[in-house]
N, C-alpha and C positions, 0 to 999 in steps of 0.2 A: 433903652438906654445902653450906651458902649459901654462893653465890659471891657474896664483898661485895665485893671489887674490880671484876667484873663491875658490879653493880649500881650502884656507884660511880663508872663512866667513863658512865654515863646518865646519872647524877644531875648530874655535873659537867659536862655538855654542855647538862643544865635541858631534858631532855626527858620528855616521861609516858611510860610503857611504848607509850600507842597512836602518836605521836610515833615513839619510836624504831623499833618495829613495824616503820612505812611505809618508815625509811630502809631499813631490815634484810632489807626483802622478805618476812616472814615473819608469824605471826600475833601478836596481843599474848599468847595463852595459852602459845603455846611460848618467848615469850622471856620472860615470868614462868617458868616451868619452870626455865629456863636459869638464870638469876638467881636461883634456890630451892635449885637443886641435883636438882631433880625430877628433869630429862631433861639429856641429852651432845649438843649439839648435834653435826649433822654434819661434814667436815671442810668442803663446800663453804658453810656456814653458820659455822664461825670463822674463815674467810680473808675473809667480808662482816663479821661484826663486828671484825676486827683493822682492814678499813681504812676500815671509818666510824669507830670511836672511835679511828683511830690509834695501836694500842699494840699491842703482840705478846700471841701465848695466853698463854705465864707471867703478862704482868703482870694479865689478864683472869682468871684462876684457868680455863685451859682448856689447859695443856698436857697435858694427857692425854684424847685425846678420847676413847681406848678404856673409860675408869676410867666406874663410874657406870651403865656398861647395864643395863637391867632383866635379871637372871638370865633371865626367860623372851623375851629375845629374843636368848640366846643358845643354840647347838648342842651336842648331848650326843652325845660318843661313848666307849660304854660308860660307865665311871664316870667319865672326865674330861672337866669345861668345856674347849670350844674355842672361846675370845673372839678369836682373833688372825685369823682367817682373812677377809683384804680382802672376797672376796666376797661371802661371807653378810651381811657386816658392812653391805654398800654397797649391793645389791643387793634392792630393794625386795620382789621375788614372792619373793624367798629367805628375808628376816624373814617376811613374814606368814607364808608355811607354817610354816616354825618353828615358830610358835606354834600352829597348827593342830592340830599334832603331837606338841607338848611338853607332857606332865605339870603339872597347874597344881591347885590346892591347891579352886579355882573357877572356876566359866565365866563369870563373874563380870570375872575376873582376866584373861582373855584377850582379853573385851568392852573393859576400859579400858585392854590395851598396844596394842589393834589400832587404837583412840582414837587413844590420844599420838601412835603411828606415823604415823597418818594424815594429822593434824593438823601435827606437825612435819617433814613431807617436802617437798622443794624439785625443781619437775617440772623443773630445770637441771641438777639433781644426779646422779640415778637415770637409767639407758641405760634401763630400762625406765618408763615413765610410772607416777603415781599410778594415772590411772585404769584401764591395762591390768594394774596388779595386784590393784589391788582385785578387780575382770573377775575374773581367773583365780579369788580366791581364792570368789567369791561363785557361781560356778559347782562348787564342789567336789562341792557332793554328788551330782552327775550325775557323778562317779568313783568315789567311795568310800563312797556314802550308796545311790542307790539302787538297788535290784534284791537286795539283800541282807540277808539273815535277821535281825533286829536281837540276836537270841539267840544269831548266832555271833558276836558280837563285842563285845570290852568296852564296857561302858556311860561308862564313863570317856572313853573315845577316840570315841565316839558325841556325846557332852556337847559336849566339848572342837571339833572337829569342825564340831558344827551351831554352836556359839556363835560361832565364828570367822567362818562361811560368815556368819549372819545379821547380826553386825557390818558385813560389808563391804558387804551387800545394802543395810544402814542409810545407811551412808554413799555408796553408788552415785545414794541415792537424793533425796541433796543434789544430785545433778550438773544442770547447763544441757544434756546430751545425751538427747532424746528415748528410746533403743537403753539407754541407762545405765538406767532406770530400767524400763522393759519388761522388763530384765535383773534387777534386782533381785526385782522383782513376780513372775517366773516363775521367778525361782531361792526365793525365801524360801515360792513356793506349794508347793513342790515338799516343805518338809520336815512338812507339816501331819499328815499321814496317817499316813507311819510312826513321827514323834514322839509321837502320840497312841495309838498301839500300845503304844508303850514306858512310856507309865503303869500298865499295866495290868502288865507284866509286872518291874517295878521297886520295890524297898526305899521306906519313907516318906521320908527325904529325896531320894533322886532322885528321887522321883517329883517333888515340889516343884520343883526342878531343872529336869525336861523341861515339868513342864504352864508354870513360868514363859520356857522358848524358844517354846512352842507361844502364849502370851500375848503373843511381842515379835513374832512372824510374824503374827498374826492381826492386830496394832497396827499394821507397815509395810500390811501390805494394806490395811487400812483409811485410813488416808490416802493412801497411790496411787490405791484404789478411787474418791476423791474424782474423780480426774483419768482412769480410766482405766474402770470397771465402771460406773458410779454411784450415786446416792449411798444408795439403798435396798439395797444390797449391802454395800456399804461402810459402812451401821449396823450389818448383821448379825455383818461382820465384826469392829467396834468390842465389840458388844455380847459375844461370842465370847470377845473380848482379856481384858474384865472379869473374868468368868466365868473363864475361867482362870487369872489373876493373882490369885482372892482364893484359887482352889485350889493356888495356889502357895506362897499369905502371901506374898505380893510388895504389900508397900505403895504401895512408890513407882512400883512398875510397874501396880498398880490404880487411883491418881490419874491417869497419865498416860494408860493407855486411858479412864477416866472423859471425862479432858478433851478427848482427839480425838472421844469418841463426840459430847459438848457441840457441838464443830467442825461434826461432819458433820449433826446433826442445824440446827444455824444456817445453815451452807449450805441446806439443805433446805426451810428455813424452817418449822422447827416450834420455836417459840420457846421455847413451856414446856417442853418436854422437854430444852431445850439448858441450861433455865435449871436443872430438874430435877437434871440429871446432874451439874452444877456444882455447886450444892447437897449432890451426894452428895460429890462428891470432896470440899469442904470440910471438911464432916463427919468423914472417914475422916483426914485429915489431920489434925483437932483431936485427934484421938483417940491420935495417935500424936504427937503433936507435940514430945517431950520429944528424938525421933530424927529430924526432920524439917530437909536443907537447905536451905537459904536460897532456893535456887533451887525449889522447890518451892510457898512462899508466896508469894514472886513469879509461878512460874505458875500458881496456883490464884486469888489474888485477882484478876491480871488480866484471865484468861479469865473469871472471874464477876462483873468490873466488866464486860465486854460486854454477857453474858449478861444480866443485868441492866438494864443502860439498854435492849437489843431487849427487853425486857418492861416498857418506861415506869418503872423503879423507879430512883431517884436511886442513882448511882454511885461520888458522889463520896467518900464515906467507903472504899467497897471499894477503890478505886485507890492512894490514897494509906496504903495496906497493902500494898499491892502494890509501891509506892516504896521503902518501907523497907527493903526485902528485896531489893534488887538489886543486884547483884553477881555478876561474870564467873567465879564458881564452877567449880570442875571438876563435870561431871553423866556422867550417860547416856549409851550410845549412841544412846539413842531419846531424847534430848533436844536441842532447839538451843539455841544459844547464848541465856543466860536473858536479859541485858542486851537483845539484839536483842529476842527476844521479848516483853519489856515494853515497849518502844517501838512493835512494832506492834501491840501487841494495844492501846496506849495510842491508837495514834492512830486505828483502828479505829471504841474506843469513844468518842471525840471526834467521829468521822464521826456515827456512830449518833444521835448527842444533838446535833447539830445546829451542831456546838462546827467549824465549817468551817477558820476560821483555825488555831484548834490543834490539829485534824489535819494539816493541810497542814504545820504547824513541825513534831509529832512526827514523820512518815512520810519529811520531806524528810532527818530526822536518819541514816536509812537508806541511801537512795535518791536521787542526786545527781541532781534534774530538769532538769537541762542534758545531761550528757552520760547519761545514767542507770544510771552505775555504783555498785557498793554501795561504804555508809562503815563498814558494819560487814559482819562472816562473818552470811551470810543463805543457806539453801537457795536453789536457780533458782524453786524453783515459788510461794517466800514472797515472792521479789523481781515477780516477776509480778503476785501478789497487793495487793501495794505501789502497784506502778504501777495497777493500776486501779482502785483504789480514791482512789490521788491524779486519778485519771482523773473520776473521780465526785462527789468533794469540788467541785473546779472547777465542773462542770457546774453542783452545787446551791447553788456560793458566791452573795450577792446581786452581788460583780462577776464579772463572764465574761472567758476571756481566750479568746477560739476557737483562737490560734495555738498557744498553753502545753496547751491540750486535745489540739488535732489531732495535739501531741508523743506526748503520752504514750499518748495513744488507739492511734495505728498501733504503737512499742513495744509495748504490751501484748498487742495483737493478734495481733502477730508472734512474743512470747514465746508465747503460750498455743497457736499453731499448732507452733511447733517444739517443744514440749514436746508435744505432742498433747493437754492437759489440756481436758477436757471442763465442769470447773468456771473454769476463768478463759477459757474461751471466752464460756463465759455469763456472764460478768461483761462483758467486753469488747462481746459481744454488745449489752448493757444498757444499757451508757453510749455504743450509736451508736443505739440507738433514741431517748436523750435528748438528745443532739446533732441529732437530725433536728428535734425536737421544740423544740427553741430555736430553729434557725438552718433553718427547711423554706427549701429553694430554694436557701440555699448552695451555691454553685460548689465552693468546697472542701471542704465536709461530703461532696457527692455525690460529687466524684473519689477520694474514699478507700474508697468501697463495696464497689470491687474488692477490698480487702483481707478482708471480710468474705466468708471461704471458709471450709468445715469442709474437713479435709483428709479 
């Protein structure tokens, strides 16, 4: 049920969601939640909303913070729900297993409470951190996955299981921790092999089922693979995700390997083929388009408004399709946030076509060039991408700022070294050959060489 009192002590303070958000500490998608009735905030999340808007839970419609939990992030013993129990309830590694565990109609269904959860947790709250649960829960199948017969055990709890594990791998693999993502990439390689046994040996609908988890592991690796294998591996692996997600009838999961494979093939610098694959996902989306969210048109015309101008083809019609469609929709696990995502891919394609000033305005919409912290939820390795491409824009603008460059240049650098990412190395890389190449003999350009390490 909408909490309109909630949504009412914002409104009567004349704040937007992103506004109150910032006061609240939390994300704008969880506090629309909150306000929907979607999700129950925690308890250490309605004693921050009682004393920014000043009014107790009753008057907020949150005195009950137990009321409201997703059935499946609650505990089953025997036949009766056990909603009451503080721990389970508070206790971060406690929920995700749950759900690991618990009976669910989809794996589907377990991909978007492991979402919410994720998404709505406060690392103040939980004795145990977000990302040591996540950890635990993304490492599972080196417990109960592998070494074991896939024929002796229910294919339900196998489903359930890997969908869980490869959620958290999803979301590990947003983190700024080098170790997080390593972790991810060697836990989600880990379920390729025996999930692709289990098509063979599975009903039509599971099978569907397993080849579309064996489609979202092939998809994480392929975009890690950007940063970690490179980027000829990391097609095969793109190209893999497709292939498996039409053997799934997975639409939406065949647009989005479509449009990472576009990704890696643009990193790569094979243009027509980036442009190609774009062209496909277009397609496949017209086709279904009667079922297609919002977020979806948003990221398919904006990755083919790049696509696009890197093959000299005017853009501008594609974009402003891409415009229309935007909005902070609930998506995927294998989706980021679609608003961000339109701003950079916008400001990307404004790099591209030569449009200097209005990349620098979209990208900056991001990525705060002073201190360089993000204004919107951005993965670590998208915000890196960010910087140095605002690193690049500078260089090729007709005015030079050496000092607003050398910022963002050493950031990027730094990001791209702690992350270990092998593609924004060579970005960073790129833009200190073209720094040499404006500014040769610069004292300051040459004292920042040292930065210029592979680890």
């Amino acid at each position: 049920m909408e909490r309109m009192r909630l949504a009412e002590a914002r409104k009567h303070k004349r704040w937007t969601l992103q506004e109150a958000a910032e006061r609240l500490e939390c994300t704008v998608q969880s506090l629309h939640r909150w306000e929907k009735g979607i999700a129950t905030p925690h308890p250490y999340n309605i004693r921050k909303l009682c004393d920014v808007y000043g009014q107790t839970a009753i008057e907020l419609d949150l005195d009950n913070p137990i009321s409201g939990k997703l059935q499946s992030e609650t505990l089953l013993s025997g036949t009766n729900i056990v909603q009451e129990n503080t721990f389970v309830t508070t206790d971060l590694t406690m929920r995700l297993l749950a759900l690991a565990f618990m009976p669910h109609s989809t794996f589907q269904e377990v991909q978007d409470a492991i979402k919410k959860i994720s998404e709505d947790e406060n690392m103040n709250y939980n004795l145990i951190s977000r990302r040591q649960a996540l950890r635990r829960l993304a490492t599972l199948p080196f417990v109960t996955f592998l070494g074991v017969q896939p024929r002796s055990r229910q294919i339900n709890d196998i489903l359930t299981q890997s969908a869980a594990s490869i959620a958290a791998c999803w979301e590990l693999s947003r983190s700024s921790d080098a170790s997080d993502i390593s972790l991810a990439f060697n836990s989600v390689s880990a379920y390729i092999a025996p999930l692709k046994d289990l098509i063979l040996d599975t009903g039509s609908q599971r099978r569907k089922d397993v080849a579309s988890l064996v489609a979202q592991s092939r998809l994480l690796q392929s975009v890690l693979g950007w940063h970690f294998t490179g980027l000829k591996i990391a097609a095969s692996y793109g190209q893999e995700a497709v292939l498996y997600s039409e053997q799934a009838e997975d639409v939406l999961l065949q647009i989005s390997a479509l449009k990472c494979l576009a990704w890696t093939y643009y990193y790569d610098q094979r243009s027509k083929e980036a442009l190609n694959s774009m062209l496909c996902a277009r397609e496949v989306m017209l086709q279904h388009k009667s079922s297609m969210p919002d977020y979806i048109y948003n990221n398919v015309y904006s990755t083919l408004a790049l696509m696009q101008t890197k093959n000299n083809i005017d853009a501008t019609r594609t974009l402003l399709l891409a415009e229309k469609s935007v909005r902070d929709d609930a998506c995927h696990i294998y989706v980021d946030p679609p608003v961000s995502t339109f701003i950079r891919n916008a400001g990307i394609t404004f790099y591209q076509a030569k449009n200097y000033t209005q990349a620098m305005n979209m990208l900056s919409q991001l990525v705060n060039t002073d201190d360089l912290t993000v204004k919107r939820s951005l993965p670590e390795r998208t915000r890196i991408e960010i910087i140095n491409t605002m690193t690049l824009t500078l260089l090729k603008s007709p005015k030079k700022d050496m000092e607003k460059t050398l910022h963002l240049w050493q950031a990027g650098m730094q990001g791209a070294q702690a992350l270990r990412s092998e593609q924004r190395y060579s970005e960073a890389s790129l833009a200190y050959e073209i720094m040499q190449a404006l500014w040769p003999g610069e004292k300051r350009v040459g004292e920042v060489r040292n930065l210029l390490v592979h680890w």
